[in-house]
PAZA-532866 format. One line per field, with one value per residue (C-alpha): x, y, z; residue in three letters. Coordinates in steps of 0.2 Angstrom, whole numbers, always signed. Layout:
N
px = c(X/...)
py = c(Y/...)
pz = c(Z/...)
resn = c(ALA/...)
REM end
This chain:
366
px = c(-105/-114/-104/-109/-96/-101/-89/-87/-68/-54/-59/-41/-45/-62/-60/-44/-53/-68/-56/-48/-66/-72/-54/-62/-78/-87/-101/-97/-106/-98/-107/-95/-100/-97/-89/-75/-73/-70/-59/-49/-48/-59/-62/-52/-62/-69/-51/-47/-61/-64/-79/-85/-88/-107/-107/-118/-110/-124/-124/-123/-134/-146/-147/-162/-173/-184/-180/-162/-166/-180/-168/-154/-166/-170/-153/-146/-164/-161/-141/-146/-131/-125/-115/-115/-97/-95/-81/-85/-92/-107/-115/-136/-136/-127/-138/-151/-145/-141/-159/-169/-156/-154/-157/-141/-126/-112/-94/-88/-70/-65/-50/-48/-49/-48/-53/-37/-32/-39/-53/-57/-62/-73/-85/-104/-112/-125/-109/-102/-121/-121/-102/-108/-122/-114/-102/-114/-123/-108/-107/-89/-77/-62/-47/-27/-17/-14/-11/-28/-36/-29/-37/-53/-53/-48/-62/-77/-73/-93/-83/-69/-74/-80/-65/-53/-36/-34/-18/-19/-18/-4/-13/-4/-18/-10/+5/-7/-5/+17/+24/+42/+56/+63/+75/+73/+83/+94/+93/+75/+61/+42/+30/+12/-6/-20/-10/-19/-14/-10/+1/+15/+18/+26/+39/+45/+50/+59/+66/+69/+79/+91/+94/+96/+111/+116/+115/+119/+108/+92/+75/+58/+43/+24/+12/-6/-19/-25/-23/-10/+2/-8/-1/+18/+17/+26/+42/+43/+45/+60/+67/+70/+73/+53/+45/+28/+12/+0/-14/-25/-16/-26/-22/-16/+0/+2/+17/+26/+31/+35/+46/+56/+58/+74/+62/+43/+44/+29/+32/+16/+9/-1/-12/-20/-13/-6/-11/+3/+15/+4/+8/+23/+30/+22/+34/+51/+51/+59/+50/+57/+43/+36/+32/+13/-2/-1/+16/+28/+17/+18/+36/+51/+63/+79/+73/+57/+67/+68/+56/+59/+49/+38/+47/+63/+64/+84/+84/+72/+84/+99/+90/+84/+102/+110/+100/+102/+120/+121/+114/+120/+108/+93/+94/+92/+77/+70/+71/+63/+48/+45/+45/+32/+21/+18/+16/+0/-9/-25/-25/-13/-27/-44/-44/-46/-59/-71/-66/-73/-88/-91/-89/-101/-112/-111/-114/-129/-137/-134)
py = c(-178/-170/-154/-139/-127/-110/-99/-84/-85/-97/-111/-120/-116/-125/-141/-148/-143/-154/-168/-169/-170/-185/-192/-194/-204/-186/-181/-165/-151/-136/-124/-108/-95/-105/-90/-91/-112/-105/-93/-103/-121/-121/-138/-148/-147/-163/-171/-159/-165/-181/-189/-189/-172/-164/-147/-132/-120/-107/-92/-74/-66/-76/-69/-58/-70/-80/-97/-95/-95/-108/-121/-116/-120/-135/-142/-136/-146/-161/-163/-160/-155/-155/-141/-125/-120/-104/-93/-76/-63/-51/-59/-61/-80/-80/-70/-81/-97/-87/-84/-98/-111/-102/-118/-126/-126/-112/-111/-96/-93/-76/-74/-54/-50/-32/-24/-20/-2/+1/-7/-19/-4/+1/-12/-8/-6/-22/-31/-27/-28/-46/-50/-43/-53/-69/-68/-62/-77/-91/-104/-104/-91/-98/-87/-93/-87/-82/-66/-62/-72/-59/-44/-50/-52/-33/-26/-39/-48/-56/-66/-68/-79/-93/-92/-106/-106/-116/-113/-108/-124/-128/-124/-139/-140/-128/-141/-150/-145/-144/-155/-157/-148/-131/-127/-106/-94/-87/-70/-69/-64/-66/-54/-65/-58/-45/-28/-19/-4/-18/-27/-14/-10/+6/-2/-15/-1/+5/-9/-14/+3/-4/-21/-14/-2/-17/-34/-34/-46/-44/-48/-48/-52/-44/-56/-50/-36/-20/-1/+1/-10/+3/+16/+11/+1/+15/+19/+1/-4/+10/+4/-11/-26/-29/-43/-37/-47/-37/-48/-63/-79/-95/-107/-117/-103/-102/-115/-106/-91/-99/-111/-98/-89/-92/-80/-75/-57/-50/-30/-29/-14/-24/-42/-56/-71/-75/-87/-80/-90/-104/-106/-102/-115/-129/-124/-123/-105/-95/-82/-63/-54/-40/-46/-42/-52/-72/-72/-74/-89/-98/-91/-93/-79/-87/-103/-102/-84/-68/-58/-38/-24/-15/+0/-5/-7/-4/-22/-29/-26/-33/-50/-52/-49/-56/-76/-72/-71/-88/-104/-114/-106/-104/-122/-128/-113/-121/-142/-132/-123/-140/-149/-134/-138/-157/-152/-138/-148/-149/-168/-164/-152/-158/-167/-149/-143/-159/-154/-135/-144/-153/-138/-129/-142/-146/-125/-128/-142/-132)
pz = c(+75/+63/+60/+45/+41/+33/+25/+14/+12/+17/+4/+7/+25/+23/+13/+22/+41/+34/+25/+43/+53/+38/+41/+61/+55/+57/+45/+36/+27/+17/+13/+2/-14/-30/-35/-23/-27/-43/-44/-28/-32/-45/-57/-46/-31/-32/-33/-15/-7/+1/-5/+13/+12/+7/-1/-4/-16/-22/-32/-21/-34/-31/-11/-16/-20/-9/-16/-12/+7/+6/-2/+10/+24/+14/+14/+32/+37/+29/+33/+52/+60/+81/+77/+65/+62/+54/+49/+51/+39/+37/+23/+22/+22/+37/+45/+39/+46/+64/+66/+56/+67/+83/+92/+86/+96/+85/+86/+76/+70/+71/+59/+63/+82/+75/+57/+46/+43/+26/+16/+30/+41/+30/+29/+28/+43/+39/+39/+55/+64/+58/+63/+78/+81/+75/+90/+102/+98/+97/+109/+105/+98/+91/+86/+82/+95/+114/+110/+100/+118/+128/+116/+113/+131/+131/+116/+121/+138/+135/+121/+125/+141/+125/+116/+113/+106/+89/+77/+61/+51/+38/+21/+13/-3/-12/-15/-26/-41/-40/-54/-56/-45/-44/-34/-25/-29/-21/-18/-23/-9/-9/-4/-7/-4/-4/-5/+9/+19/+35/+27/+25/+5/+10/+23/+10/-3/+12/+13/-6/-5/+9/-2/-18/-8/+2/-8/-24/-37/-22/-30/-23/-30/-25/-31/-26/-31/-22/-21/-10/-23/-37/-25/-26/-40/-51/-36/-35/-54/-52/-40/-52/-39/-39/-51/-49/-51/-50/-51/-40/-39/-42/-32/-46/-46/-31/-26/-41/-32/-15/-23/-33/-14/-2/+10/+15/+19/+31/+34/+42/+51/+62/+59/+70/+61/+42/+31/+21/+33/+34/+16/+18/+31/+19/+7/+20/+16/+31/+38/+40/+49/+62/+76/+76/+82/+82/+72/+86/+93/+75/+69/+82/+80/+75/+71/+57/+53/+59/+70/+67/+78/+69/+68/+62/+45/+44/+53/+42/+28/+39/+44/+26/+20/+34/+32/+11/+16/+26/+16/+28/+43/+30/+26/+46/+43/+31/+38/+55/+44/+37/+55/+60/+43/+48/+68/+62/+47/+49/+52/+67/+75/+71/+89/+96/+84/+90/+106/+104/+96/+110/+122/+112/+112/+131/+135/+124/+134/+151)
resn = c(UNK/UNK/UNK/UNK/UNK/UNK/UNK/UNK/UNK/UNK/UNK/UNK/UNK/UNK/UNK/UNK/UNK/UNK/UNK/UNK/UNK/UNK/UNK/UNK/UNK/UNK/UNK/UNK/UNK/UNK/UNK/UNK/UNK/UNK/UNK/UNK/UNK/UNK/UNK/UNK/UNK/UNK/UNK/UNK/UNK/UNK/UNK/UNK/UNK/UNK/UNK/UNK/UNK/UNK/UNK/UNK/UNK/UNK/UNK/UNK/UNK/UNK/UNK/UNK/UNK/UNK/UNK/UNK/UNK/UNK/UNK/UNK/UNK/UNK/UNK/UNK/UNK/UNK/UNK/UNK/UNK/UNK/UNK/UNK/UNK/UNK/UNK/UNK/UNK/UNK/UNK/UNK/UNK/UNK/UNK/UNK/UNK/UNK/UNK/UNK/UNK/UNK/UNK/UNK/UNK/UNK/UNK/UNK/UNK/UNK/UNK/UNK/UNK/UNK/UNK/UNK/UNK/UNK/UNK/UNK/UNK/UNK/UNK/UNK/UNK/UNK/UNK/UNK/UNK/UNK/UNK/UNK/UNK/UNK/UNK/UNK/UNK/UNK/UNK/UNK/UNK/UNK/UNK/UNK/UNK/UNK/UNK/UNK/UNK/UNK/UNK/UNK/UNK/UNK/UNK/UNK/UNK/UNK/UNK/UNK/UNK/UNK/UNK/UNK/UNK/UNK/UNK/UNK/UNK/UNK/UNK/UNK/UNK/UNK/UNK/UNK/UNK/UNK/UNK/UNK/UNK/UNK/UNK/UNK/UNK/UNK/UNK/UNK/UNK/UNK/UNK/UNK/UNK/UNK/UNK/UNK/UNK/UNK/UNK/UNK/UNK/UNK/UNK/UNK/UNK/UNK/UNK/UNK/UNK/UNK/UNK/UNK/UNK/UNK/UNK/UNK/UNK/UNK/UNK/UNK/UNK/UNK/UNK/UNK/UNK/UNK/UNK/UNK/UNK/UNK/UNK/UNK/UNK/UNK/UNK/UNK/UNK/UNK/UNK/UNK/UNK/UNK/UNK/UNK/UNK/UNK/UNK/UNK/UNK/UNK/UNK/UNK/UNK/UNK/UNK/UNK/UNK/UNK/UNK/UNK/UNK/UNK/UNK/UNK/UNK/UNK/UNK/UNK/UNK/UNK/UNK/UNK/UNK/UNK/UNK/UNK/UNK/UNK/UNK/UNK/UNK/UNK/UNK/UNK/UNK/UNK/UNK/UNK/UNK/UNK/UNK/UNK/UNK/UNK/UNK/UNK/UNK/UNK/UNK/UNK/UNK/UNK/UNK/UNK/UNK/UNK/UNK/UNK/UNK/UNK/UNK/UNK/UNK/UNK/UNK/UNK/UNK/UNK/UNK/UNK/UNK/UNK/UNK/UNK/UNK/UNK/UNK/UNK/UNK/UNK/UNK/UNK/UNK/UNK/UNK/UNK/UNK/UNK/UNK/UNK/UNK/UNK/UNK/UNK/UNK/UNK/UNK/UNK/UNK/UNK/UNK/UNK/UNK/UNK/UNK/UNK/UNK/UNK/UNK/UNK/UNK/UNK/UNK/UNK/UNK/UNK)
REM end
């Protein structure tokens, strides 16, 4: 099978999908902004991808012209694929390839069921007409959970009758680059990622103000960039148990603050799925979490960590102190978050993407 993958985002997400699919005897083609293989895996992108795998990296800036659509159509042409496999967005070129390739079979992968509170919900409408028409069009919507089945279900019943069920898969690459050992500490907690309004800034200083009261020596580190962490950046700095890093992380740095970490803390307001805790788990970092959209599918209360309701913050701070408090139950945590990394690597479900290829492929023919 011939299968081309299009993506604006999720460049971990992309590269091990398509070294899985090579790993099958499938023909592979990427197709991501060289802008976000930069800033992501960057010069050692050629060392992350099997040599298998074709790749398109272009220029955004170069959308308005002409001759970037004419070479796209160029190459999507001359690689041929059964199958367009595209990971959602708004974005021109994808637009482009829906209606210049309407005639090949598509399986879409929609990450967010819903948009986040915050930036995400303001997206330009363009965006949100192609997102739109990308899903309409699908032969195939793939989402990462049971749970974000039934809703879709709920919001667009049309697509949710195409959808099929795939985990999130492990995001193992960032390992890559991990020299030597380093042992967590012991009291120290991560909170990792892009520091929108969904992801709960606001309940972990609640809950940073609990542990500082309650467990003596707590530290957690914020490693991420965005305005809400601009809007609690100055309580949370006096507070003085944040280590703030308020800045991207390469991938390069990634494994540094999971591997500092005794805990993965997720506060969320609301979400579909994490890559957070698929990054996590690769690690053996246990999970304290609300239990929102996919999570409790992924992350077994009580096993992988803890699972909080979304309201209760006081709880929060007692199951992060309470697991802080017990090495002996965080290291069975830990061994089980391991066993859950090697059961969702991407190598582990690639089996189910051929068979959503094939699906989407055999709806086509009809």
């Amino acid at each position: 099978m011939r299968v081309f993958i299009s993506s604006v985002s999720y460049c971990e997400y992309v590269i091990q999908q398509a070294n899985a699919l090579v790993g099958l005897g499938h023909d592979v083609m990427i197709m991501l902004p060289s802008r976000l293989v930069e800033v992501t895996v960057g010069s050692e992108v050629a060392n992350l991808l099997d040599p298998g795998v074709a790749h398109y990296f272009y220029h955004t800036e170069e959308r308005r012209s002409t001759g970037f659509y004419s070479d796209l159509f160029r190459t999507v042409k001359a690689f041929s694929p059964d199958i367009f496999h595209i990971h959602e967005n708004g974005e021109m070129e994808t637009l482009a390839i829906l209606l210049r390739f309407s005639r090949i079979p598509l399986l879409v992968s929609k990450h967010d069921v819903t948009f986040h509170p915050g930036n995400d919900s303001l997206l330009y409408l363009r965006r949100k007409m192609i997102m739109t028409l990308l899903v309409e069009a699908a032969d195939v919507v793939h989402v990462h959970g049971e749970s974000l089945h039934d809703l879709i279900l709920k919001t667009n019943p049309s697509a949710g009758k195409k959808c099929v069920v795939i985990p999130h898969g492990t995001l193992s690459l960032f390992k890559y680059w991990i020299k030597g050992a380093q042992s967590p500490d012991s009291l120290t907690c991560l909170f990792f990622g892009r520091m929108e309004k969904y992801r709960g800034l606001d309940n972990l200083l609640t809950i940073g103000g609990i542990l500082k009261k309650t467990l003596p020596g707590i530290k957690i580190i914020v490693a991420g960039k965005g305005e809400e962490l601009d809007k609690y950046k100055e309580q949370m700095t006096a507070l003085g148990i944040f280590e703030i890093h308020d800045a991207f992380i390469p991938d390069e740095e990634v494994h540094k603050h999971f591997r500092r970490s005794s805990l993965l803390l997720l506060p969320y307001h609301e979400a579909s799925q994490s890559g957070v805790v698929h990054t996590g788990i690769t690690f053996g970092l246990p999970v304290v979490a609300t239990a929102v959209g996919a999570i409790p599918e992924v992350i077994i209360d009580g096993k992988h960590g803890r699972l909080i309701a979304v309201s209760d913050m006081p709880s929060f701070a007692d199951a992060v102190k309470g697991l802080l408090s017990d090495p002996c139950r965080l290291s069975l945590m830990k061994r089980a978050c391991l066993e859950l990394a090697d059961q969702l690597e991407f190598t582990a479900l690639v089996g189910q993407f051929v068979a959503a290829y094939r699906r989407a492929i055999g709806v086509y023919g009809d």
